[in-house]
N, C-alpha and C positions, 0 to 999 in steps of 0.2 A: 425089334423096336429100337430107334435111333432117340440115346438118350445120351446125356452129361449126366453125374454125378457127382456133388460137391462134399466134402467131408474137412472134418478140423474144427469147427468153430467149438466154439461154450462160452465158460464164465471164467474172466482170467480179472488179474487186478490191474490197476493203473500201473504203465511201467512194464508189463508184462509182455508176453508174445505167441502169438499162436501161429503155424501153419496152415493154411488152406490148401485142397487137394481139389479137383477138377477131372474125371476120367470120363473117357466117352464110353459109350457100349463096346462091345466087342466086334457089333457088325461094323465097324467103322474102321475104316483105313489109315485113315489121316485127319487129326484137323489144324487146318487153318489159320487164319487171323483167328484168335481168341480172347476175352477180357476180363476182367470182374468189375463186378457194378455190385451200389448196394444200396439200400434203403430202411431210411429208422422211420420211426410211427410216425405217420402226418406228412411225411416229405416225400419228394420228389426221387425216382429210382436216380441215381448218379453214378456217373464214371468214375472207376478207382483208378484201374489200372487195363492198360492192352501190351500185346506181344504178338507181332506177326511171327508166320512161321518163320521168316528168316532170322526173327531175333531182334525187328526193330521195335522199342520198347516206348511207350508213353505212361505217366504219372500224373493224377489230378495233384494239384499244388499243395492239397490239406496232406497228402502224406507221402510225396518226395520228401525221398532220407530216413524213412521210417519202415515204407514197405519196399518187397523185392517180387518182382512177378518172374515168373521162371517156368521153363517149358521141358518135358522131356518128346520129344517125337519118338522115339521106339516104342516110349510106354501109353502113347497119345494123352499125356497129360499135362496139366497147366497149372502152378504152383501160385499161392500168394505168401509169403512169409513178412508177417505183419509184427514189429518190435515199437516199444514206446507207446504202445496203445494206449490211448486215450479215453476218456468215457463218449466225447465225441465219437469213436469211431463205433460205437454200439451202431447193432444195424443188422439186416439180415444181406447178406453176400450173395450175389448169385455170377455163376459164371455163363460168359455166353462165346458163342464159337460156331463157325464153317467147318460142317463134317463134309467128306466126302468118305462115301460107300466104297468105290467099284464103276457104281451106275448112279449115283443121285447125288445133287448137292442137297445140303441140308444147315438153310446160310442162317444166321444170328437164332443158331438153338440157345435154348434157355437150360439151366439145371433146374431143381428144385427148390437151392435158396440153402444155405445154414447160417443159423444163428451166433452174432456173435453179440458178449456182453459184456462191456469193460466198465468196473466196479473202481467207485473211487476209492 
């Protein structure tokens, strides 16, 4: 089964920092363009942050200078390293990404979401 899995989030304070992790399954070769998006209660899912596999990088404006999106390709995984957190950035994260197998694309997969909670 062709999944993402996101890991890192919880409850950190205002000021504080957390990592976010992203891995694909193991049937997966490589992936792709990847991103994180997130969404708080009521609102609209939103673009954080993207990272083609070459490395070219985009930032939503609310948190250029505060997050670092980052890629490992051996380990098919996709970082968010998030500092200065905000209570605004509460929200649940979800990473999304272009697997390829072998034999299948498997284009804007979803993970399952972790929750992040920044305490003033």
């Amino acid at each position: 089964q062709v999944q993402l899995v996101e890991s890192g989030g919880g409850l950190v304070q205002a000021g504080g920092s957390l990592r976010l992790s992203c891995a694909a399954s193991a049937s997966i070769l490589s992936i792709y363009d990847g991103g994180w998006y997130r969404q708080a209660p009521g609102k609209q899912r939103e673009l954080v942050a993207t990272i083609t596999r070459g490395g070219q990088i985009n930032y939503a404006d609310s948190v250029k200078g505060r997050f670092i999106v980052s890629r490992d390709n051996a380990k098919n995984t996709v970082y968010l390293q998030m500092n200065s957190l905000k209570p605004e950035d509460t929200a649940v994260y979800y990473c999304n990404a272009d697997l390829w197998d072998r034999r299948s694309w498997y284009r804007g997969t979803w993970g399952q979401g972790t929750q992040v909670t920044v305490s003033s």
